[in-house]
N, C-alpha and C positions, 0 to 999 in steps of 0.2 A: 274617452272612457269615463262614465261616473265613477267618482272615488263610494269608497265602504259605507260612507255614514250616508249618504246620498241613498245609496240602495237599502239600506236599513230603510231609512223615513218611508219610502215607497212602498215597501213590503209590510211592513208594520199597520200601513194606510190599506194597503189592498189586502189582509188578509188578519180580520178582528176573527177570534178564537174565545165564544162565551169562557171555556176553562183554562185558559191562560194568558188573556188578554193579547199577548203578541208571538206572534210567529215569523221568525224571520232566517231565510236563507236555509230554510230544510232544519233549523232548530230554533233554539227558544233561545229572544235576546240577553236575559243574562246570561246564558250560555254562550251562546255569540260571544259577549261583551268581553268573557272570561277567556273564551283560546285567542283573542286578538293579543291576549299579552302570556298566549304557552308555547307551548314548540311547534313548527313549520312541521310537513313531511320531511323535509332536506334536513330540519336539525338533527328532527328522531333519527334518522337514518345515517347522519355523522357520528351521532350518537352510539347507535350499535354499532357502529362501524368501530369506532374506540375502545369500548367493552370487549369486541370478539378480542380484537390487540392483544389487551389487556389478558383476557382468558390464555392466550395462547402463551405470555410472557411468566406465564404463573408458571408452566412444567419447569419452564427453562431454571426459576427459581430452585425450586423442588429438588433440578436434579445438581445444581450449582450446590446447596444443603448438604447434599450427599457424598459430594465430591470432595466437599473441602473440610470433611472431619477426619481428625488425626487418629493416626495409626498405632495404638497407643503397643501392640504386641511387639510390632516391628521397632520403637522407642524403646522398649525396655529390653529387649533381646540385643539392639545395639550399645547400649550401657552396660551389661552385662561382661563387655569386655575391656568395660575402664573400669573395674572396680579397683584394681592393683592400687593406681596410683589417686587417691582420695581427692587431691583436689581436682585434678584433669576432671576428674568422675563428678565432682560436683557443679564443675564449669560448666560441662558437655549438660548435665541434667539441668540445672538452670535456664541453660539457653533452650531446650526443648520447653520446659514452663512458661517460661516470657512467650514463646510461639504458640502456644494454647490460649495463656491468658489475653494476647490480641487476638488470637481468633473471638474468642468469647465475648470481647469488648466490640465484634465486630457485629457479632450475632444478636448481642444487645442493642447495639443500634438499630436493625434491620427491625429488631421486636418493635418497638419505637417507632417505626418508617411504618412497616405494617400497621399497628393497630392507630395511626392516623388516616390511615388508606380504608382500612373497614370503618369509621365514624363516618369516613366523607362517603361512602359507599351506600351506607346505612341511611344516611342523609337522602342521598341519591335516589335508593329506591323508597325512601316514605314520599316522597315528591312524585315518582312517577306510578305509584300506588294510587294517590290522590288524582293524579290526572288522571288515570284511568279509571275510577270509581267518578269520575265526573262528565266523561267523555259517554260511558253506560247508563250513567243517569238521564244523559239528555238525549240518546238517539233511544233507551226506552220510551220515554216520551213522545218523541218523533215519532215513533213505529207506533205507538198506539193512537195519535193523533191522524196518522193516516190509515188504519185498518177503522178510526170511527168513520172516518169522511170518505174513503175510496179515491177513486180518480174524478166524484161530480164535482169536487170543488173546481176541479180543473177546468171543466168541462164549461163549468158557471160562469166562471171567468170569463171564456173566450166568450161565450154567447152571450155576457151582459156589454161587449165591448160597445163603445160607443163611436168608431170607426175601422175601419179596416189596419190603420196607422196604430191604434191603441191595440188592435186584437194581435199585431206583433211584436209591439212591446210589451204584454204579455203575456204572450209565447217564449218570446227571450229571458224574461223572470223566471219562467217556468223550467225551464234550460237549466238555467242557474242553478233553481235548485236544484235539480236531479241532479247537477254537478258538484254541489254541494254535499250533498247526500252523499257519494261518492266518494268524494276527498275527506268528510269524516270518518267516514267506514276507512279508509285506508291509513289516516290517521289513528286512531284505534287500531287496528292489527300492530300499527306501529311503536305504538305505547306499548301494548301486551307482552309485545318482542324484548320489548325495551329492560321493561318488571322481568320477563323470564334470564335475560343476559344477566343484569342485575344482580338478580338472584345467587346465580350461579357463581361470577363473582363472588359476591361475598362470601358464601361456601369455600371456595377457590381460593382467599386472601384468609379467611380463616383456619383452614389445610398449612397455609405456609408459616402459618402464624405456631400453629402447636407445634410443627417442623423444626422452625426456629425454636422455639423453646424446648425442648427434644432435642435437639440440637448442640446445644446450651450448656444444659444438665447433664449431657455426655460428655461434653470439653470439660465441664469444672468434675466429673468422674475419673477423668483421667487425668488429669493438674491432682487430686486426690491422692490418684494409685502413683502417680511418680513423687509425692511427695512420701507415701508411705513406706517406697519403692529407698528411697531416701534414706530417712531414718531408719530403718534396718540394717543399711547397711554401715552406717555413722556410728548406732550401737555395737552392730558386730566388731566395725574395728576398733573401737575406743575400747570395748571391754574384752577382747582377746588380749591374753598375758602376754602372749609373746610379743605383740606391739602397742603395748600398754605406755615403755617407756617413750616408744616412738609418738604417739598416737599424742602426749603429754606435749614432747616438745616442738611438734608440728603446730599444737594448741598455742604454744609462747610464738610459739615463729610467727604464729598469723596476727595475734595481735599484735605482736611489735610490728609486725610489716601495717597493720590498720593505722598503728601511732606515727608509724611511719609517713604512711600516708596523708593522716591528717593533717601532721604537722607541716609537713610540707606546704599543704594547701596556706594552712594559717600565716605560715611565713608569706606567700606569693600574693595571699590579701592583703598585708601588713605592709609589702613592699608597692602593690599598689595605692596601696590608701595616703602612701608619703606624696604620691604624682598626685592627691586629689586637693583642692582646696578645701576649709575644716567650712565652708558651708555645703560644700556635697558629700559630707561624711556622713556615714550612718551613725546613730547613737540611741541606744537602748535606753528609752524614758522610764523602766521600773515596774511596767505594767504585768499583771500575772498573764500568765502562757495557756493558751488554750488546748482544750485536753488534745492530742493529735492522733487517739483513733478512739471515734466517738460511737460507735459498732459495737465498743463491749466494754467496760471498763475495768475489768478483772486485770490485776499484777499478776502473772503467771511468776516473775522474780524479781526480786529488787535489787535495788542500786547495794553494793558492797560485798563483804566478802562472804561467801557462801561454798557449798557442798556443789559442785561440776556434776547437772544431770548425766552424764553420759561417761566421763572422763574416772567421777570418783574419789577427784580430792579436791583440797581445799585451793578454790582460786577468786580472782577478784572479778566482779560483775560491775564493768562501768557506768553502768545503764539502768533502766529499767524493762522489761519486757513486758508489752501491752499484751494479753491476749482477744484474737479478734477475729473475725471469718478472712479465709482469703478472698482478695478483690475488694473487701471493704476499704471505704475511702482511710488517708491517710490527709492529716492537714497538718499544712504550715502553724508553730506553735506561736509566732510573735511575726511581727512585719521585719523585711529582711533583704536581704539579697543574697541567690544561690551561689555558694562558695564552687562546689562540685555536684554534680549528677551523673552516677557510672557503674561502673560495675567491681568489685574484687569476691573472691572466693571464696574470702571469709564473713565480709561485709553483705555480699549477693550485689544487690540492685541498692543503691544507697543513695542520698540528700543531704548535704550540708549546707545549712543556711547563716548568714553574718548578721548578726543583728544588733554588730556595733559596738564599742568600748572593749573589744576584746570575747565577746560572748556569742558563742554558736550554739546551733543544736544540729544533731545527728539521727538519722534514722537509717535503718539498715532493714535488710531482708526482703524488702518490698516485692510484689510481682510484676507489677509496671511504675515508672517515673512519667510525669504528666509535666514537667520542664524541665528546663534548661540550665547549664549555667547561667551566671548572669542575667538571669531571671529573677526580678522585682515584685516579690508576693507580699499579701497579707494576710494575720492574721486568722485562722480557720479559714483560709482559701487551700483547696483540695489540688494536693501534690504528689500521689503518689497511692496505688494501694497495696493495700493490706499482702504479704508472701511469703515461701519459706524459702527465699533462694541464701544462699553462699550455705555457712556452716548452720545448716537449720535444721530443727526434727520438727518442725511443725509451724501453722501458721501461727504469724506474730510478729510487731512490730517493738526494735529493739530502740528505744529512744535513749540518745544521751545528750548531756550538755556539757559544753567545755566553758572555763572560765579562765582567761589568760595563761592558754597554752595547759590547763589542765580539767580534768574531770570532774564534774563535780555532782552531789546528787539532785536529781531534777526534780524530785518531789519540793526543793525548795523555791520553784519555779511556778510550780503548777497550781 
């Protein structure tokens, strides 16, 4: 078998063309030269073969979308029968909002997954746009080059032969090309296939793409309605007289049970920190604290003693309250290591970070935690976002800081 470039020279030699000086193999050599390095028929045709997949895995998407949004009637009709007891009631709704806000955080990602899939798509069909506006280009040419010459070029050929041995290996060239001719035309249908699968994809990946987002907008719709679903019903009982005074010392109960909590914690760091050597101690170098929900920077309330929005009297706010979108990130204020990451029902979703010499900070309400205890962060490294779970009417992150075993206010930090 003569290799390629071999039949090129030959063809090139046997058939000079005044308007395009070379013609080779039923096309014109930089054309030739050009699909030596495009796609085979076998590729195109893997090709679509992958695409059709692909078109087919999009329903399944579409109807997966559909499948997995929550029910937000059937959620609020089952709550409906905790309301008696406030905190169960608060528990139960939290944990339906943490199940939303990971859906949501899942649907985001997909958004993400998608619109990488349409770039490379997009990619995809500018590429086989171009072959095929190239592959048109040159078999026009071809077609016109032989509606000027007919079949006498052929014919000249054989009858210029200068033996019976050349007038078959000129016959055999001539083979070629009709075969040539041939496997570019079928190449071409196969490009056009290609552009039209393409296409439609992208269509198809774009469809999923506003699904998902649609999608999306429905979950943080109803994360919304059950947080509003919430404080209604926090105001109803805080401000009905008849469990006013309840309603008051449910309010002491819970934070001592928070101080409780903490302090605990602070003891069980304290007593680890004895097993540690003082060169793997942590220790708080002085540096100011980074703001930790950078989404909005509104105090909705400050650290100290204020007027109880819901309650009505006068009670102590250890904290500050960030106001902020829900799902907006929440960060680590100083470098540290996670004390606790959990959950209580008046705290909601909550973070407590050691950052040494006696000095934590606290965050509380979150809608999701992104680690661990024992988990070694740094500063403005994102831990958590933005929620209204435990005792919350709304979103917002309640920051506080403690400073050996007490409270203190955090704008001296920040």
């Amino acid at each position: 078998m003569k290799n390629i470039s071999l039949k090129k020279a030959a063809l090139a030699a046997l058939y000079a063309v005044s308007v395009t000086g070379l013609l080779i193999c039923g096309g014109l050599v930089a054309y030739a030269d050009e699909k030596d390095n495009g796609k085979s028929v076998d590729e195109l045709k893997k090709s679509i073969s992958e695409k059709e997949k692909q078109l087919g895995s999009l329903e399944a998407e579409m109807k997966s979308l559909n499948a997995g949004r929550s029910n937000i009637q059937a959620m609020v009709k089952d709550l409906k029968g905790k309301k008696a007891e406030m905190s169960a009631y608060v528990t139960e709704l939290d944990g339906q909002v943490e199940q939303i806000q990971e859906n949501i955080n899942g649907l985001n990602l997909k958004m993400e997954e998608k619109q990488k899939e349409i770039e490379q798509t997009e990619a995809e069909l500018a590429a086989a746009n171009a072959e095929a506006d190239a592959q048109y280009s040159a078999m026009k040419e071809r077609i016109r080059f032989m509606y000027e010459t007919g079949d006498s070029v052929y014919m000249e050929m054989l009858l210029k032969s200068e033996s019976f041995g050349d007038m078959l290996n000129k016959a055999d060239y001539i083979e070629r090309l009709s075969h040539y001719d041939r496997e570019k035309l079928e190449e071409y249908r196969a490009v056009i296939r290609e552009v039209e699968l393409t296409k439609e994809l992208l269509d198809g990946q774009k469809e999923v793409l506003e699904e998902t987002k649609k999608a999306a907008q429905e979950e943080q719709d109803n994360i919304n309605t059950l947080i509003s679903e919430k404080e209604k019903q926090i105001q109803a009982y805080s401000a009905d007289i008849a469990t006013k005074e309840q309603a008051v010392a449910e309010y002491d109960a819970e934070i001592a049970e928070q101080n409780s909590i903490i302090k605990a914690l602070e003891a069980q760091m304290a007593a680890e920190k004895e097993a540690l050597d003082e060169a793997t101690r942590i220790h708080y170098n002085g540096g100011a604290f980074a703001w930790p929900a950078p989404s909005y920077t509104r105090i909705s309330d400050n650290y100290g003693w204020r007027m109880h929005p819901t309650l009505g009297v006068q009670k102590f706010h250890n904290g500050v309250d960030l106001a902020a979108p829900g799902g907006s990130p929440i960060l680590a204020a100083y470098d540290g290591k996670v004390a606790a990451a959990g959950y209580s029902s008046s705290m909601g979703n909550y973070i407590m970070i050691d950052h040494g010499d006696g000095l934590y900070t606290i965050y509380m309400h979150a809608s999701a935690l992104y680690v661990s205890k024992g988990t070694t962060v740094k500063k403005g490294q994102k831990i958590a976002a933005v929620g209204s779970t435990g005792r919350s009417t709304g979103n917002h992150l309640h920051f506080g800081v403690r400073k050996d075993g007490n409270y203190v206010d955090p704008m001296s930090y920040l």
